[in-house]
N, C-alpha and C positions, 0 to 999 in steps of 0.2 A: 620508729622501729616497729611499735605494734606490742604484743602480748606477751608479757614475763615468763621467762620457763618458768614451769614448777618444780621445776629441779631444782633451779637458784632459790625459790620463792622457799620450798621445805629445807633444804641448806639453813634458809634463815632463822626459820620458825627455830628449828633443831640445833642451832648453831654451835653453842656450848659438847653436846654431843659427839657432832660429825667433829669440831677442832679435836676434842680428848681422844675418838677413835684412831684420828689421823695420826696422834702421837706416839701410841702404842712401841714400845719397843720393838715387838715382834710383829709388826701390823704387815710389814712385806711379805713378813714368813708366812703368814694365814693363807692357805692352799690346796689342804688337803679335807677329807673328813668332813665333819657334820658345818664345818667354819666356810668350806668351799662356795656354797650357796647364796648366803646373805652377802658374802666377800664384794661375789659378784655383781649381784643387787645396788650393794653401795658403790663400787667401783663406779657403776655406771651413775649414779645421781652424781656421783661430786665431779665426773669427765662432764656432765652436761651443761650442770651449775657453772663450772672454771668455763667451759667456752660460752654460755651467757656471759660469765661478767668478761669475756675478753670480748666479744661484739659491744656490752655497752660501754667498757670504757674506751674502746677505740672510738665509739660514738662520739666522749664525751671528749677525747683529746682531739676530734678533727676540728671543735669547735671551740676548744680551748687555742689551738696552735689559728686560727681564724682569728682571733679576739688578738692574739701575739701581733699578727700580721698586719693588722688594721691600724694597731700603733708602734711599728714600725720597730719590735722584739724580733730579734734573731731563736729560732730555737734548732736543739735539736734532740728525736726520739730515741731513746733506747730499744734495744732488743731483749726483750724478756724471755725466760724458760716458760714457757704458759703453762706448763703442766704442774707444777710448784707454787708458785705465787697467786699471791689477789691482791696488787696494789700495782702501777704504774708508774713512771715516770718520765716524765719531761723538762729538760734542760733548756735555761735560756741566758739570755746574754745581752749585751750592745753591739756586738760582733757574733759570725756565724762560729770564729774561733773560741768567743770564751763559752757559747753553746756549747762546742764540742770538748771542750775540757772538762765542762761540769759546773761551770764558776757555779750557778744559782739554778738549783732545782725547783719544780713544781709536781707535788705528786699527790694521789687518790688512794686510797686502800679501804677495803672491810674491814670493820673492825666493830670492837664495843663500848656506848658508850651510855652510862646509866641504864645498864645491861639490856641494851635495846641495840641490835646490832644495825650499821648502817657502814655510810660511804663517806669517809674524812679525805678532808682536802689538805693540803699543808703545804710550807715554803721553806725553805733553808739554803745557807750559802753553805755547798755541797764542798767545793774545793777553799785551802784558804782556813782564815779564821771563822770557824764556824758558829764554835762557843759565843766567840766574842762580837758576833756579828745578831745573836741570837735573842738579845734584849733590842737592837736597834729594830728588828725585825717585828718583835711583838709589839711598840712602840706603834709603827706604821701600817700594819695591819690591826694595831684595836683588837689584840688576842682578848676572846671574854669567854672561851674555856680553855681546860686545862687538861682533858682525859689522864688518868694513870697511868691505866693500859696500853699503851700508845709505847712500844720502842723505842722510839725514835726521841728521848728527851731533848734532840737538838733542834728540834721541829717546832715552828710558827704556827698553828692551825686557824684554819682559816674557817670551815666551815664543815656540817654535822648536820644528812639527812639519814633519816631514819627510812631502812627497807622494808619492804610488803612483807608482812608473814600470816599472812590470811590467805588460804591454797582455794580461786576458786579462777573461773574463766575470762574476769571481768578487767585484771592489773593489766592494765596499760604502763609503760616505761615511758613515753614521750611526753607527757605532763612531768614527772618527776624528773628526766633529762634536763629538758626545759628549766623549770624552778633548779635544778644545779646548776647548770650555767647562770643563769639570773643571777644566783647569789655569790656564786663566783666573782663575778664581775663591779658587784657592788661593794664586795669586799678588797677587790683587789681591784682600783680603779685607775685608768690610766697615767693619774697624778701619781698614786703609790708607786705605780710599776718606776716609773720616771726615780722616785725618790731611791728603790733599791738598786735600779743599774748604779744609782751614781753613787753608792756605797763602795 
């Protein structure tokens, strides 16, 4: 891909920040007055930041949904609001049908962990017993953390890189793509895949 916005990169550094700005009750309302200026300032870092991380994780699903296809995983992609979200998903299956239902999810998102903000990976039987599918999961994936912060208590995680937040010319993304997928794949290896279709 080549050189990390600095948009995403200050995002990072700032992260705690830019989420508590984005919460603001009246954060829409900011529009008029001395609020006008910086509104707009930040409007544009976090439009830049959200379309970096949708270029890399589109990056990171052409090669995940690659890795599906090689061993013989049905998937299929979701359509996200890009302007709302930082996380992705990807549905797969033994058939193209239970991709498109949802049976068993695979998904990415920002987030924080040992307040070092980064890119979590996770698994979950999306439709279905999900709870109960949820110890069989960690089980076969060798869950060996546990984030708090993490939503999603029904979630399997798999894996936890940590982003750039050093702002200078030098962050390359394609070494750290790279090493994601890597660990992806070593976690989630084609014997496990095999073990969760047949759940």
């Amino acid at each position: 891909m080549g050189k990390m916005a600095k948009s995403f990169i200050f995002y990072m550094k700032n992260f705690d920040t830019m989420e508590t700005i984005l919460e603001l009750d009246n954060y829409d309302d900011i529009q008029y007055g001395t609020e006008a200026g910086w509104k707009k300032k930040f409007d544009c870092v976090v439009a830049s930041a959200t379309n970096y991380f949708w270029e890399f994780s589109d990056q990171l699903s052409k090669e995940l949904i690659n890795y599906f296809k090689q061993n013989n995983v049905e998937y299929y992609k979701r359509n996200h609001d890009r302007n709302k979200i930082w996380h992705q998903l990807l549905f797969f299956g033994k058939t193209l049908e239970q991709a498109k239902k949802h049976k068993w999810c695979f998904g990415f998102e920002i987030n924080k962990y040992n307040n070092k903000p980064g890119l979590f990976s996770y698994i979950l039987r999306d439709r279905g017993p999900t709870m109960k599918m949820k110890p069989k999961l960690d089980e076969i994936i060798g869950t060996t953390f546990k984030p708090e912060n993490i939503p999603y208590k029904d979630c399997t995680m798999m894996t936890f890189h940590e982003m750039p937040t050093a702002l200078n010319d030098e962050t390359e993304d394609d070494k750290l793509l790279e090493m994601i997928v890597k660990d992806i794949k070593e976690v989630l290896t084609k014997e496990k895949l095999a073990e969760i279709l047949a759940l």
